[in-house]
N, C-alpha and C positions, 0 to 999 in steps of 0.2 A: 504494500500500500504506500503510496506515495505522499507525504508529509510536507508542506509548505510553513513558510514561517515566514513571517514581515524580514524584510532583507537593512540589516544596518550596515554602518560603516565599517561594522568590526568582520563584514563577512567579503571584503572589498579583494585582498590577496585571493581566497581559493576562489571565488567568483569570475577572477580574471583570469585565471589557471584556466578556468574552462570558457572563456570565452575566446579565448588565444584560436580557439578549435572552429568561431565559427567561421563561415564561409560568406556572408550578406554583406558587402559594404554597406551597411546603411546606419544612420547617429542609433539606430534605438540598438542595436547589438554591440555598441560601445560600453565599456564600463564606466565611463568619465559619465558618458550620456546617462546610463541607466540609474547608477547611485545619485548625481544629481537633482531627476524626477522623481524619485522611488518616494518619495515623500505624497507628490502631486499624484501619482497615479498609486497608494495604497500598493506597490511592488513587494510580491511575494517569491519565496524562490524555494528549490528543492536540489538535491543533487542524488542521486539515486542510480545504481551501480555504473559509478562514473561519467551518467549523463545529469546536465543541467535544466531545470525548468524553470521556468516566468510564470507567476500568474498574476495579472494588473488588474487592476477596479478603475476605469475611465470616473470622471466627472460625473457624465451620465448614466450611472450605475451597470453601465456593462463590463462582465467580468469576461475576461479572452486569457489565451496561454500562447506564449512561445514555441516555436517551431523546437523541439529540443534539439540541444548540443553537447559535442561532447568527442573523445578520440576516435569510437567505434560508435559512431552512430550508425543503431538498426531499425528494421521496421517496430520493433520488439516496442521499441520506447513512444512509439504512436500508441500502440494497443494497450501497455500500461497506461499513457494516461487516458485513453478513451474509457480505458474501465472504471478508472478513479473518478472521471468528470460525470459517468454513467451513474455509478452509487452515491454521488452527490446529489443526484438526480436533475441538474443541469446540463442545458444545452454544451457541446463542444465547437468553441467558437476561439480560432486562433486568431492574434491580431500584433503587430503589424507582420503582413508576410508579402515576400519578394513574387517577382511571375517568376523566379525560378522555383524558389517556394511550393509555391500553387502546383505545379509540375510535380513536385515529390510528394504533396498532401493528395493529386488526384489518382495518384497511383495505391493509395493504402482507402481514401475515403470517398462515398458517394456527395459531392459538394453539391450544397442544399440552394448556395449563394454564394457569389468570389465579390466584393464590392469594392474598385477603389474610394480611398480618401485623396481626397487633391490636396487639402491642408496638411497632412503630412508627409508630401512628396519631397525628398530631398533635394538640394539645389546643388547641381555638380561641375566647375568648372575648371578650365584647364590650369596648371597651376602658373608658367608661362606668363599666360594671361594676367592673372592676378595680380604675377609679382609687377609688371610692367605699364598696363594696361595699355599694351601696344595699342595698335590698329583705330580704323575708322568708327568701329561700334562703341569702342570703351573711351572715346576723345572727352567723355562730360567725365569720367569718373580721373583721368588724369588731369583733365583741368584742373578738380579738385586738391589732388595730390600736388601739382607744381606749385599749387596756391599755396598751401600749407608748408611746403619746402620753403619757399620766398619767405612767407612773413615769419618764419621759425628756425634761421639756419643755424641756430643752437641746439636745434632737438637734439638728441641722444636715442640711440635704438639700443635695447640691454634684455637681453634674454629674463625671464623673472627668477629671482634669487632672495635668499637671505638677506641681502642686503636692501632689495628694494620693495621688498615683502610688504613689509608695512606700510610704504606709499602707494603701493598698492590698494590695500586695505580702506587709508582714508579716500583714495580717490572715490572708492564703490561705497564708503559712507557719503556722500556727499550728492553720489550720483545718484543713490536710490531714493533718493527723495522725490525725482519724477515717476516713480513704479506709482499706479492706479489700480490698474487690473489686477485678478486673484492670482494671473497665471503670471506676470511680472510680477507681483509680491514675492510670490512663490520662486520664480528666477532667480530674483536677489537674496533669497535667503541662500538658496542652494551654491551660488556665487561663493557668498561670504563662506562657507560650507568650505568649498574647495579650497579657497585661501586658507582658511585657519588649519588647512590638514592636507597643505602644500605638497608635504612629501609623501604622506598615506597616497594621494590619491596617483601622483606620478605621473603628471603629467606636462604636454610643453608648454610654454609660457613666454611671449614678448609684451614688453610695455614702451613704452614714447614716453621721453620726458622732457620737459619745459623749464628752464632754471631748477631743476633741482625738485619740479612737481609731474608727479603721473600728470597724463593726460588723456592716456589709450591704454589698453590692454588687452591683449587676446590668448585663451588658452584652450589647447587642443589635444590629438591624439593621431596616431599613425596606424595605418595596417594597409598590406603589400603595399600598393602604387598609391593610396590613398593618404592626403592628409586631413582630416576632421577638425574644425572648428568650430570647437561647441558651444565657447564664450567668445565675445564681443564687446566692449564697452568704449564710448570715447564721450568726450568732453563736446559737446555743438558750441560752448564760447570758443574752441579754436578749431575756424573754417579748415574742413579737407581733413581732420582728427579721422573719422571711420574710414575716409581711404587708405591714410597714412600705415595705420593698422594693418588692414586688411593688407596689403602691399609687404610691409615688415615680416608680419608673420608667416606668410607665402615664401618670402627671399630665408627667413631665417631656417625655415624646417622643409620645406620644398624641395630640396636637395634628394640626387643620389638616381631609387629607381622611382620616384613619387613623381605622377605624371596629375595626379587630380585632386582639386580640393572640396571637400563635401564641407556645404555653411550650413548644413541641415535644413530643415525646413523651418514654416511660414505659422504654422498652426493656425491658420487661417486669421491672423490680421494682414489686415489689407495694406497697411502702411509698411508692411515688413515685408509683402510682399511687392509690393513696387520698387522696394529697393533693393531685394536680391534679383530682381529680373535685371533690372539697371546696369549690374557686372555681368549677363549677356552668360547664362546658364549654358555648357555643352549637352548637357542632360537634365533631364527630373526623373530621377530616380521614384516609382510607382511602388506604391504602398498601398495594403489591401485588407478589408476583413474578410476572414474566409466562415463562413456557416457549414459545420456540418451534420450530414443526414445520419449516415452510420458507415460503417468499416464495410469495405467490399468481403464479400465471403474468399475468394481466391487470391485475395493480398496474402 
């Protein structure tokens, strides 16, 4: 029988032990990503002979599980937990799943409904691009960036560290005083989260700074060719701050065989979505609820 348990930060090491196994480039199979929402989405976890489970509680009281992962994943670990989701007496509803995904779920189950979500499509762009913004499409977002060079040819670019740690810290005291919404309160908690437990969570980190004060900061994660950035913050009193960034952190970790940057998705504001279209996406990464009927007899 399979056992879930609210997922904290003390379970952050073996959790990542087995997410090293998945195969999805997508933010929600990241462990930076997943520990930082586990809070907003009620993230529960299991690990169970050496595979990994998710089970989330959405906002809107929908309860969905993860695709399992793990070294030897079998069909074995669908039919566990379709048995466990069964004597719960709850629907089996995985959420978010890849179309490669979908592919491995239609070969074990009778899919009842495959639905994408557009608001948690990933935003995926060249890294090239990012770091430069060459070309005729991205000319407004380097406007930006030259602008911000000009009026600030003191910035400093500094990987984040012990040393800048705490300037860090007060910048995002400072900066979350514009958070409104449940799901930005909730960002900036989980923000502040990562900073206070810099090294637990182990991940990359560039900030920009102005005399001697934050003003940008971004921190992410790597798998194969992919770089992930899952945080964001800058300063809007200094014009061209979120290009800057965005630009930095691309140049600083971009490196090697990482050809793509995943900014994650939009979660359907609109205002965060015009501005991840803006740096001219190579992909939208497609994210899906899958509904299922019941297990094929012949799987």
């Amino acid at each position: 029988m399979l056992c879930f348990k609210p997922l904290t930060l003390q379970d952050y090491e073996v959790v990542s032990h087995y997410l090293a196994y998945e195969k999805a480039l997508i933010c929600d199979t990241m462990p930076g990503t997943i520990f930082m929402w586990r809070d907003y989405f009620h993230t529960e976890f299991c690990i169970d002979a050496e595979t990994l489970y998710f089970r989330i509680t959405y906002p809107d009281g929908m309860v969905a599980y993860s695709v399992p992962c793990g070294k030897d994943f079998a069909q074995a670990n669908l039919d566990k937990l379709a048995e466990y989701v069964k004597e719960q007496g709850a629907p089996l509803v995985f959420s978010p799943v890849t179309p490669e995904q979908i592919s491995l779920l239609e070969e074990h189950f009778t899919i009842q409904e495959s639905r994408p979500v557009r608001d948690w499509y990933d935003y995926i762009y060249n890294v090239t691009g990012m770091q430069t913004f060459s070309g005729k499409k991205l000319h407004g977002q380097r406007n930006f960036l030259n602008r911000f060079n000009k009026l600030y040819p003191e910035a400093r670019v500094e990987a984040i560290s012990a040393e800048n740690l705490d300037l860090c810290k007060k910048f995002l005291k400072e900066y979350s005083t514009d958070a409104l919404s449940s799901s930005a309160t909730a960002e900036i908690s989980s923000v502040r989260e990562v900073l206070d437990h810099y090294d637990r969570y182990g991940l990359l980190g560039t900030c920009i700074l102005v005399n001697d004060v934050v003003v940008a900061f971004a921190i992410g994660s790597q798998r194969e060719n992919m770089l992930f950035e899952h945080i964001e913050k800058a300063s809007r009193d200094y014009p061209g701050a979120y290009q800057k960034i965005a630009s930095e952190f691309a140049k600083m970790y971009g490196t090697g065989k990482i050809e793509f940057v995943n900014r994650e998705d939009d979660m359907g504001n609109l205002s965060l979505r015009t501005s991840k279209l803006a740096y001219k996406p190579v992909l939208l990464s497609e994210k899906y609820i899958i509904y299922v009927s019941e297990v094929k007899q012949n799987s």
